[in-house]
C-alpha positions as CSV (number, residue, x, y, z in Angstrom):
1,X,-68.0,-53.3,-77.4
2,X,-66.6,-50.0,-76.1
3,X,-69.4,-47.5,-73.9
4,X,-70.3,-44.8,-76.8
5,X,-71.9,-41.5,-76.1
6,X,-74.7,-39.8,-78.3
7,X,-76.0,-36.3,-78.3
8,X,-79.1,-34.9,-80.3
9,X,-81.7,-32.6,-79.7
10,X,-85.0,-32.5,-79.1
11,X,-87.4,-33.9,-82.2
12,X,-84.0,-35.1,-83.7
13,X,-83.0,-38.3,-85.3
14,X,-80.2,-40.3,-85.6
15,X,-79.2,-43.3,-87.6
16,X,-76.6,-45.8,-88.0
17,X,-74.9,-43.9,-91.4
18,X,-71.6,-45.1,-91.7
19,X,-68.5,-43.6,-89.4
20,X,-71.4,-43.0,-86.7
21,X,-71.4,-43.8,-83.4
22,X,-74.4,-45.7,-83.6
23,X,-73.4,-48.1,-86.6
24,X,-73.0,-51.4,-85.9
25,X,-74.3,-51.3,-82.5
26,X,-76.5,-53.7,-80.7
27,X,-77.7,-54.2,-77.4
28,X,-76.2,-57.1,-75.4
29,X,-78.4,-58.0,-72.8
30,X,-82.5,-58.6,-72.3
31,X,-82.7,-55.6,-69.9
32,X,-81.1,-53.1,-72.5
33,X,-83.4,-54.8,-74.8
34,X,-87.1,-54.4,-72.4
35,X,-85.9,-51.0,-72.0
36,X,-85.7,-49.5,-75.1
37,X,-89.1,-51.4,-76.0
38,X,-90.6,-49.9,-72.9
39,X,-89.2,-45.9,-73.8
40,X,-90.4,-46.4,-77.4
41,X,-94.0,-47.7,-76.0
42,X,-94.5,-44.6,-73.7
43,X,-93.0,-42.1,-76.5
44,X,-90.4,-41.0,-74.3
45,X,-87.9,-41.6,-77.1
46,X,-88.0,-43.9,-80.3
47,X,-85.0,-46.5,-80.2
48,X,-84.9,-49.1,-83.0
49,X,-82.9,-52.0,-83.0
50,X,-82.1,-52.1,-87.3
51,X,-79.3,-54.4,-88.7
52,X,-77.1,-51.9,-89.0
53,X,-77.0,-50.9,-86.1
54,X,-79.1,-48.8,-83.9
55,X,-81.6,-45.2,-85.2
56,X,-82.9,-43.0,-82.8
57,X,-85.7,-40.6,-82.7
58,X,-86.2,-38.1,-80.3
59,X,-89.4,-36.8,-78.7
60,X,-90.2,-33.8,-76.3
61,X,-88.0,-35.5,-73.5
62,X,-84.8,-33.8,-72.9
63,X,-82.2,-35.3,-70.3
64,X,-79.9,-37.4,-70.0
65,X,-79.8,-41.5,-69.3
66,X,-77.7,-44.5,-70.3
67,X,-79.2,-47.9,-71.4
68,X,-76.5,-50.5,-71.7
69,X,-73.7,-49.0,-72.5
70,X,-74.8,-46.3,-74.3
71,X,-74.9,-42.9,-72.6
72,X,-77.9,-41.0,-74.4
73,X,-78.1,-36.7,-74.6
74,X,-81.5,-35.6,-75.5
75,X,-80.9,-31.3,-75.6
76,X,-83.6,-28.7,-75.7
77,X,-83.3,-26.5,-78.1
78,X,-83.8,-23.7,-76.0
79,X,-81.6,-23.6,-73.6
80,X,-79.3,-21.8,-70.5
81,X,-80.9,-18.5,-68.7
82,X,-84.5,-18.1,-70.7
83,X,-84.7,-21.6,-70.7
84,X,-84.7,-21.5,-66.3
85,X,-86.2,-18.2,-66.6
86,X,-89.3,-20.2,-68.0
87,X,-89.1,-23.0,-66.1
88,X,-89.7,-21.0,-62.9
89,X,-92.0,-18.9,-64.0
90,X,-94.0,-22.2,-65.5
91,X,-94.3,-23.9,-61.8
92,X,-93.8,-21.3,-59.5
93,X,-90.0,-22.0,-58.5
94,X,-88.0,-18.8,-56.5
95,X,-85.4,-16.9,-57.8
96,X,-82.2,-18.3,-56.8
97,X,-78.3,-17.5,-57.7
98,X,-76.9,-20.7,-59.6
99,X,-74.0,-22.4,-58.0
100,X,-72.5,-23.7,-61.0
101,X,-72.9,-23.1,-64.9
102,X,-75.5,-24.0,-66.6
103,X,-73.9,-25.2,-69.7
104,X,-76.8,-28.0,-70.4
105,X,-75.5,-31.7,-71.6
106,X,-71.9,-31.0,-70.0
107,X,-70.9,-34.2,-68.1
108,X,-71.0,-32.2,-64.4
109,X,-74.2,-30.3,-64.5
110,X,-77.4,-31.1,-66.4
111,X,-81.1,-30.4,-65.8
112,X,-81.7,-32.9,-63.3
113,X,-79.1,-30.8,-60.7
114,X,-80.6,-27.9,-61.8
115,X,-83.4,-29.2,-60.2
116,X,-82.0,-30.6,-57.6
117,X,-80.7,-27.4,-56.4
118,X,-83.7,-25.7,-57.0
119,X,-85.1,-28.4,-54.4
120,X,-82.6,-27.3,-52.0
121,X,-83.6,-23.7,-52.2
122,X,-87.2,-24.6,-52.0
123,X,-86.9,-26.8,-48.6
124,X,-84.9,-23.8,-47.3
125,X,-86.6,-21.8,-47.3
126,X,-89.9,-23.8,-45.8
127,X,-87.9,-24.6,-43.3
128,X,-86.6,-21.3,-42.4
129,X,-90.1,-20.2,-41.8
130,X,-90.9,-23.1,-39.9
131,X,-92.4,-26.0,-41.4
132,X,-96.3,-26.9,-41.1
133,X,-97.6,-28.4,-38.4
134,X,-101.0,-29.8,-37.9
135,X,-103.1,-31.3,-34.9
136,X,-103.5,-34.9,-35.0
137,X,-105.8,-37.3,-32.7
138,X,-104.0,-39.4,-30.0
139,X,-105.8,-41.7,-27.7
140,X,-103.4,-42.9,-25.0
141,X,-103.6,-43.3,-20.7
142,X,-101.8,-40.3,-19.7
143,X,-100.8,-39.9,-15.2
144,X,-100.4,-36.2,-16.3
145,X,-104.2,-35.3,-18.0
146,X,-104.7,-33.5,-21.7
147,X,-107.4,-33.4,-23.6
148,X,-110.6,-35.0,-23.0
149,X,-111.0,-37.8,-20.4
150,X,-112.7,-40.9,-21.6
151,X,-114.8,-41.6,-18.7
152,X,-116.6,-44.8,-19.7
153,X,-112.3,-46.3,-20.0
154,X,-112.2,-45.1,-16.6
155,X,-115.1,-46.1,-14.8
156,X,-113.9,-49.5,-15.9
157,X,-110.3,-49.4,-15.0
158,X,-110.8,-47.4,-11.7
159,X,-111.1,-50.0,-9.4
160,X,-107.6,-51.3,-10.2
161,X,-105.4,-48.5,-8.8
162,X,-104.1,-47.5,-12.4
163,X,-102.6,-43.8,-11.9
164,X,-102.8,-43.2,-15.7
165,X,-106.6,-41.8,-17.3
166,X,-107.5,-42.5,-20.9
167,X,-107.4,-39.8,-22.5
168,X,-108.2,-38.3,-26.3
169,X,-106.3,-35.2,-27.2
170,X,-104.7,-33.4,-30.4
171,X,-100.9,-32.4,-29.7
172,X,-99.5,-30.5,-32.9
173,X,-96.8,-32.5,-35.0
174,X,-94.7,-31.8,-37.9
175,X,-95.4,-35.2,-38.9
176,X,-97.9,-34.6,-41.8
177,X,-97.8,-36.0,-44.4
178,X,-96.6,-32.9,-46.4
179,X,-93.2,-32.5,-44.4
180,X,-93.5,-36.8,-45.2
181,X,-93.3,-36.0,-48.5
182,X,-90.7,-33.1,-48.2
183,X,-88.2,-34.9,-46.7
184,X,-89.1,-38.6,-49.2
185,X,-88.5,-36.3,-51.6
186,X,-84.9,-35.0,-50.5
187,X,-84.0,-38.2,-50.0
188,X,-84.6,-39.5,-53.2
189,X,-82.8,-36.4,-54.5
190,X,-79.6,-37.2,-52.6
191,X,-79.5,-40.5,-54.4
192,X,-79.8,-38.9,-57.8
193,X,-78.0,-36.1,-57.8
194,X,-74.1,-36.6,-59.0
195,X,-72.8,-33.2,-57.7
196,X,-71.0,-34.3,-54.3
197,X,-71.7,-30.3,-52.7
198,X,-75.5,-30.8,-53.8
199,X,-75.4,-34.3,-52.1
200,X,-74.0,-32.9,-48.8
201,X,-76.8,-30.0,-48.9
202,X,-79.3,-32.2,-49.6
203,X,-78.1,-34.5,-46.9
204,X,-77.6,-31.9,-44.4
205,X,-81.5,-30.7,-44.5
206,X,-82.4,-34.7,-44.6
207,X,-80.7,-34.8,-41.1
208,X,-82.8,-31.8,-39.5
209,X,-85.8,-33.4,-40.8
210,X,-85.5,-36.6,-39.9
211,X,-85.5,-36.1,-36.3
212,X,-89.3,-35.7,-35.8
213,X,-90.6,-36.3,-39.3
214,X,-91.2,-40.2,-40.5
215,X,-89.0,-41.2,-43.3
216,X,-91.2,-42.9,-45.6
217,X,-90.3,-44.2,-49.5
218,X,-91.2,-41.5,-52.2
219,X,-93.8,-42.7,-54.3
220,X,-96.3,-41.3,-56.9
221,X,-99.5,-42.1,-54.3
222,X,-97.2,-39.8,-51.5
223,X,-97.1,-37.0,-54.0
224,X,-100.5,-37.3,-54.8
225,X,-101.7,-37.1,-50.9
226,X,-99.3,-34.6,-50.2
227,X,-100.8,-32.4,-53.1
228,X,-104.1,-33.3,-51.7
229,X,-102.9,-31.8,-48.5
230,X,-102.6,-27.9,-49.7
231,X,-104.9,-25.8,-48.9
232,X,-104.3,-21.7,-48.0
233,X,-102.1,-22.5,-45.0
234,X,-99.8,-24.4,-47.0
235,X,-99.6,-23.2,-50.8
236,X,-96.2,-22.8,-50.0
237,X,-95.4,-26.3,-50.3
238,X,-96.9,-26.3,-53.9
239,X,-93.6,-25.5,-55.7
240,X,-91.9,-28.1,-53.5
241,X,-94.0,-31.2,-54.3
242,X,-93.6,-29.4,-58.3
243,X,-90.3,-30.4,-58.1
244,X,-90.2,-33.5,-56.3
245,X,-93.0,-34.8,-58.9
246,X,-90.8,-33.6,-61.5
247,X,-87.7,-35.5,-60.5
248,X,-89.3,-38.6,-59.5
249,X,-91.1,-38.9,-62.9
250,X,-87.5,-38.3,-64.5
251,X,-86.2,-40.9,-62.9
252,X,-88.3,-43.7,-63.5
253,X,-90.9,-45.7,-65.8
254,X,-94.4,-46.2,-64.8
255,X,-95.1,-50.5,-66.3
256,X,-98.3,-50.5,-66.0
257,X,-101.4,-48.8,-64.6
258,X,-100.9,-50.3,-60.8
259,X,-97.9,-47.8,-60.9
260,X,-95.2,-50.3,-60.8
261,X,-91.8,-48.7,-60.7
262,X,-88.1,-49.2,-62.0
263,X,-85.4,-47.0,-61.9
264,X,-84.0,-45.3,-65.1
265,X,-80.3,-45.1,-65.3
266,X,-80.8,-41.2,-65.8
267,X,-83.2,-38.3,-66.0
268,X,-85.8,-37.2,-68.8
269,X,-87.9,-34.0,-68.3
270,X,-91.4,-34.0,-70.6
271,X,-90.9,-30.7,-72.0
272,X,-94.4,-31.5,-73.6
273,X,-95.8,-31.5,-69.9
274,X,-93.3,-27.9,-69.2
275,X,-95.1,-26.5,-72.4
276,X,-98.4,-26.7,-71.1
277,X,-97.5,-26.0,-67.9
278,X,-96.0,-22.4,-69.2
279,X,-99.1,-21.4,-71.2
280,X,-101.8,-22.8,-68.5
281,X,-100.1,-19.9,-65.9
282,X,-99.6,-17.5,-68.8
283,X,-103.4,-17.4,-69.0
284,X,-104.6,-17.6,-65.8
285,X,-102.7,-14.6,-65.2
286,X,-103.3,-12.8,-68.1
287,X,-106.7,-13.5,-70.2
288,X,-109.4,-10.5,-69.0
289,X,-112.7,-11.2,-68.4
290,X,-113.1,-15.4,-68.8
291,X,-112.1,-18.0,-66.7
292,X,-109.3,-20.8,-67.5
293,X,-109.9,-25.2,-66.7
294,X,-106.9,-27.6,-67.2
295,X,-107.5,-30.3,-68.5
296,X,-111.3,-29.5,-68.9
297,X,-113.0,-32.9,-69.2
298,X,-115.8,-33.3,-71.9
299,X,-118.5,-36.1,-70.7
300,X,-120.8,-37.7,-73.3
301,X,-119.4,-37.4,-76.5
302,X,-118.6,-40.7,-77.0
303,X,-120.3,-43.6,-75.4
304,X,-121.0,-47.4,-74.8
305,X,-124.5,-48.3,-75.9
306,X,-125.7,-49.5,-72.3
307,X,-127.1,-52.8,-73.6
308,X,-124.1,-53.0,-76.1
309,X,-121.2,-53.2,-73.4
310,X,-120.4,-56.1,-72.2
311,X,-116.8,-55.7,-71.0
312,X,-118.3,-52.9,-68.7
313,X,-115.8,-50.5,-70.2
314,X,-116.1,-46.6,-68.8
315,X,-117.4,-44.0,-71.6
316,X,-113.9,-42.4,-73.6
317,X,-113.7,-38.8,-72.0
318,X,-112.3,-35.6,-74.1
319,X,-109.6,-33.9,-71.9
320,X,-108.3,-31.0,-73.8
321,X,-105.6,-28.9,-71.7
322,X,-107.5,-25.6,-71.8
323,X,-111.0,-24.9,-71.8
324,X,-112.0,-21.1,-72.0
325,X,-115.1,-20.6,-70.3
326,X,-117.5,-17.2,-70.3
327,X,-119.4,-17.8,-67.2
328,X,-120.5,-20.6,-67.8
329,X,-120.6,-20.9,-71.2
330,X,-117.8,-22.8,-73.6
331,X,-116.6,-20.2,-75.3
332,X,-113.3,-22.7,-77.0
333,X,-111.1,-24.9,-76.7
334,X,-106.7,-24.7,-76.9
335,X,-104.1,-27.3,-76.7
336,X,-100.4,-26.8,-75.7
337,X,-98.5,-28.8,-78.1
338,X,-94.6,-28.4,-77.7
339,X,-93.6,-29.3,-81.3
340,X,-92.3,-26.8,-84.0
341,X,-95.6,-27.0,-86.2
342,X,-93.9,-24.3,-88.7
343,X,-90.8,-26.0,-89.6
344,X,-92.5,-29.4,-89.4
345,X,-96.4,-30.9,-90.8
346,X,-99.2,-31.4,-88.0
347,X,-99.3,-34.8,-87.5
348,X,-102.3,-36.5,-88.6
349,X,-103.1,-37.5,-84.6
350,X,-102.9,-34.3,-83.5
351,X,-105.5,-33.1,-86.2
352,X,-107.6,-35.6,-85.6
353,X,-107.9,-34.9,-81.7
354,X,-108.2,-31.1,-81.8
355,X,-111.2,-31.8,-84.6
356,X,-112.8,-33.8,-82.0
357,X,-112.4,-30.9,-79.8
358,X,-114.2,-28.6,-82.0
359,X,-116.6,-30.6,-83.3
360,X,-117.7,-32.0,-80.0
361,X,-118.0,-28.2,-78.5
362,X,-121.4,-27.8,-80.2
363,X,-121.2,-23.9,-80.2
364,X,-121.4,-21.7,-83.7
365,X,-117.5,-21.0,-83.9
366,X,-116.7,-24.8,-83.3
367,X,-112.9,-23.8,-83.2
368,X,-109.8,-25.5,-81.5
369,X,-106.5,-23.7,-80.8
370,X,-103.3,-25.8,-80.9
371,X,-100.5,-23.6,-79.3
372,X,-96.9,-24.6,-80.3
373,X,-93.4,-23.0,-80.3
374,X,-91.3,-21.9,-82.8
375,X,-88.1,-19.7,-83.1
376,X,-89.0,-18.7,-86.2
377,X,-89.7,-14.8,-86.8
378,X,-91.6,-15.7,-90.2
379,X,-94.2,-18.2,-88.3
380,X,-98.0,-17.4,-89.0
381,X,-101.2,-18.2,-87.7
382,X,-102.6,-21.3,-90.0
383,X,-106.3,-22.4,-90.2
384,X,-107.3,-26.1,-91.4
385,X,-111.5,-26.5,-92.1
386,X,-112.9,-29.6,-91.2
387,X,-115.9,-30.6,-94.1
388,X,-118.8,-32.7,-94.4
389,X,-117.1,-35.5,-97.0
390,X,-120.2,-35.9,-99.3
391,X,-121.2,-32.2,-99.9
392,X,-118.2,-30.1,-98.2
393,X,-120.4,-28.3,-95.9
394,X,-118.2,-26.6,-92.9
395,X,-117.9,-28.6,-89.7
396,X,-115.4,-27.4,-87.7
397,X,-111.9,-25.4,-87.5
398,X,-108.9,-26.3,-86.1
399,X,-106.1,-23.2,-85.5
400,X,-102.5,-23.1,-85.1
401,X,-100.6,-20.6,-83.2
402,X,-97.3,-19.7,-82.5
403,X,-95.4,-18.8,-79.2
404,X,-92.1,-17.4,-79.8
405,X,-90.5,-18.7,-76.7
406,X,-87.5,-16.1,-76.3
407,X,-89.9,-13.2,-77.0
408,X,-92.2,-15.2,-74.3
409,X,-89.6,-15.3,-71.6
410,X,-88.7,-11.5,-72.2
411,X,-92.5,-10.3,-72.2
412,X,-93.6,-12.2,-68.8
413,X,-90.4,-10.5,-67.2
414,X,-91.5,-6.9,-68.3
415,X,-91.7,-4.4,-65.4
416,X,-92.5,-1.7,-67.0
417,X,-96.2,0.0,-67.1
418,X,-97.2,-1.2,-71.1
419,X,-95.9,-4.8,-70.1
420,X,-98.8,-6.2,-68.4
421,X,-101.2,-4.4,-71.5
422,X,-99.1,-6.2,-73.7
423,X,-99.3,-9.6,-71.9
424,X,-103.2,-9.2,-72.2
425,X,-102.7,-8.5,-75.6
426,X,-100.8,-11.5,-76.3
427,X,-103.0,-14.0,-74.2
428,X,-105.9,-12.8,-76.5
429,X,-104.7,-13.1,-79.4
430,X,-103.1,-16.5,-78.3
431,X,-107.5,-17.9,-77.7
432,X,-108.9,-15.9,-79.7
433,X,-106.2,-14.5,-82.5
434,X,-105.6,-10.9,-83.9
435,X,-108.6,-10.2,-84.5
């Protein structure tokens, strides 16, 4: 069986018609098999094994990968300049010149270098301004004193002639565990990327670093301390470890919830993830007068009977992406959802968790915002009523809005004075709608 090559786009699928690259074709070993099981069980993409041959439905992951010999292209459908435009604006990336073109899906340069370059630019430039340094606590027996001198060590030890005192002090390193992370994360960038100039700049700052910074394994549990880490010294570093979550996540597939890891032969970016990322800064920034939480979580609405347990499960908790709060006061609830709910029907799931959301908020509006993109020009605002079964009394509403994603891109760029009344505007009507 000869290596074939498939291209779709996002939410596309793709079956085994006759004449098509996928008819007749199977998978020939256990791994490509446990793989494509293990995609289709996290969503990432759909890949079903039929007699014909083999169908494929694609999700909000865009990249590229290969699983046997089959070399898979997932596109988004927005693509090129608005498409990067957004994606630094979404997580907080610099400006930078592109080295190459940016022609997505051709076989030199895809996302995952895109990224990898913007890495490059990233480290740069923390470098460049000197990287952090923090004090950490040594104890050692020191002939030339610093710090504080252990005396009770001392007393003890005096008697035997020892010219070295025992000493505590905090020397300043480079050594933390952000710079740890920094270079991990390089690292695992140089063995990704398949652009030999990216590889040499990547190894080239790897070098520098290396020579008084630990080189440890990347990891999600690194990332996470690192993040930990950032405080108002070193929010610089946020956009880095951005970018280093964002490739490592590409790269491989989570097995279970210890976090086991295995490489994927590729990279696919959760545009799903992008999505809310884009509309979470959108309205921080731009929403007057109430205050934005991600991932808001909702305690109490569903719970274990506490004499009725006895797995010892936790209570199920609501995490919608955005609650808007008045004070403290719920004022309601939104959901970045990156599907195309104008050309396509809101799945059933979806409805059902943004009615939970309004139900369970308890106010009088009991409202929930799902906020999707579309390209089309013709897309309206739609409203779905949740009723009591039995005698149809209202219970809840669940709204969908549209974000025009080329209109988006232009509108957060605006310089000029109207722009930023017009962003307002827009994040407004995006919670609350025209009115």
């Amino acid at each position: 069986m000869t290596t074939s090559s498939v291209i779709l786009s996002e939410w596309e699928t793709r079956g085994p018609e006759s004449g098509a690259p996928l008819a007749g074709w199977q998978f020939r070993d256990r791994a490509s098999h446990d793989l494509a099981e293990r995609l289709t069980d996290l969503g990432w993409i759909e890949i079903l094994e039929l007699a014909q041959g083999i169908e494929l439905r694609a999700t909000s992951f865009v990249g590229r990968f290969s699983i046997g010999d089959m070399t898979i292209t997932i596109q988004p459908k927005i693509q090129g300049a608005p498409f990067l435009s957004l994606l630094r604006y979404a997580y907080g990336f610099r400006q930078l010149k592109l080295l190459k073109p940016t022609a997505y899906g051709s076989s030199e340069w895809d996302l995952c270098e895109l990224l990898v370059q913007q890495l490059i630019a990233e480290a740069r430039d923390l470098i460049g301004r000197g990287v952090h340094r923090d004090y950490e606590r040594r104890i050692a027996r020191l002939s030339d004193l610093r710090g504080r001198i252990d005396f009770d060590k001392y007393v003890r030890t005096m008697g035997t002639g020892d010219a070295e005192v025992p000493c505590t002090y905090y020397p300043r390193t480079d050594d933390t565990v952000l710079n740890q992370a920094m270079l991990a994360g390089l690292e695992f960038a140089a063995q990704q990327t398949i652009d030999v100039d990216l590889r040499y700049q990547v190894n080239h700052l790897v070098k520098d670093l290396r020579s008084s910074i630990s080189l440890r394994r990347l990891s999600g549990s690194l990332i996470e301390d690192a993040k930990g880490a950032i405080d108002r010294r070193t929010v610089a570093y946020d956009p880095l470890l951005s970018l280093i979550e964002l490739l490592y996540a590409g790269h491989g597939l989570s097995l279970d919830e210890g976090g086991n890891h295995i490489r994927l032969s590729g990279f696919l970016f959760d545009m799903n993830r992008f999505f809310q990322a884009l509309v979470s800064r959108f309205l921080h920034e731009n929403l007057e007068g109430y205050v934005i939480h991600d991932e808001h979580k909702m305690k109490g609405f569903f719970e274990y009977e506490p004499a009725h347990n006895p797995r010892g499960y936790p209570d199920s908790v609501l995490r919608p992406d955005f609650a808007v709060m008045d004070s403290s006061r719920l004022v309601t609830i939104a959901d970045a959802k990156y599907r195309d709910l104008w050309n396509t029907r809101l799945p059933q799931s979806m409805l059902y968790q943004l009615a939970l959301y309004a139900i369970a908020q308890g106010n009088l509006t009991r409202e929930s915002v799902i906020l999707y993109p579309t390209p089309s020009r013709g897309a309206r605002e739609q409203k779905i009523n949740v009723r009591e079964p039995i005698a149809g009394h209202h219970q809840a509403r669940v709204i969908l809005r549209q974000i025009n994603l080329i209109d988006f891109e232009k509108l957060i760029h605006r310089s000029d004075p109207a722009g930023q009344g017009e962003r307002n505007q827009m994040a407004s009507r995006l919670v609350f709608g025209s009115a």
